[in-house]
N, C-alpha and C positions, 0 to 999 in steps of 0.2 A: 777235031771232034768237039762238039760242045760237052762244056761240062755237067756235070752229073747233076748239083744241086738245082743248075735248070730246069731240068726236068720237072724234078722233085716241085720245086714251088710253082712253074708252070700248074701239072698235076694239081695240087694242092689250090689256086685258084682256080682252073676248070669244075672241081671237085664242088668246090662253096656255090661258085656263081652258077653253075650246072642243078643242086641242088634248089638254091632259091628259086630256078625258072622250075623243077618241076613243082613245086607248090604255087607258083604264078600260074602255071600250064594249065591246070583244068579248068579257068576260065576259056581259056582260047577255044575258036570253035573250029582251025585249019588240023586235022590231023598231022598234018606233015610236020607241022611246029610243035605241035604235043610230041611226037617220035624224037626231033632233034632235043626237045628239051630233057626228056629223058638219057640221049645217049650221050649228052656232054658229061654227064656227072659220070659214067662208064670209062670215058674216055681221060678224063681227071686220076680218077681211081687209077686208070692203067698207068698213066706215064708215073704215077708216084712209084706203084711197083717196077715199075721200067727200072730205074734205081737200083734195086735190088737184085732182079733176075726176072731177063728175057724171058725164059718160058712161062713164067708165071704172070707175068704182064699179059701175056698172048692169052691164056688159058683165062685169066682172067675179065679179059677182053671181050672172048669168044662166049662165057658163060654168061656174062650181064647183059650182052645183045640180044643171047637167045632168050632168057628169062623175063626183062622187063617185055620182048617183042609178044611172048607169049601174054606176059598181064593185060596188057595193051589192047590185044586182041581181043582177050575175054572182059575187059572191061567195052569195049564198043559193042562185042555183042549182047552185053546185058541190056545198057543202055538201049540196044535198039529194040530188045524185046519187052521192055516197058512200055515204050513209045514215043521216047527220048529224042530230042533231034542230036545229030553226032555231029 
């Protein structure tokens, strides 16, 4: 089994580099790369807790997928009710 601090600093650079691309992201104009740029930083966040405890990692996991997929959403549908290109 791999060791734990793996994780942990895996984690912790998905986290950094996950975040920086969501603030590069709103330039992009592919949603599919705006979705992934957001759910690296989720998946960062997770392995760090992975460390700590599985269910919390999963649970944690599970809530930043559904949250950010919601923002996400209401963020394109504003946009396109301005008149935005998406």
């Amino acid at each position: 089994m791999l060791e734990l601090s793996l994780w942990f600093y895996t984690g912790c650079f998905l986290a950094i580099v996950g975040s920086l691309a969501t603030v590069w992201g709103p330039g992009v104009k592919d949603p599919i790369v705006r979705t992934l740029n957001t759910e690296i930083p989720s998946i960062g966040v997770s392995l760090i807790l992975l460390t700590y405890n599985h269910t919390l990692a999963l649970l944690t996991f599970m809530a930043t997928s559904v949250i950010i997929s919601l923002i996400l959403l209401r963020a394109i549908t504003r946009l396109e009710e301005i008149g935005t290109k998406v």
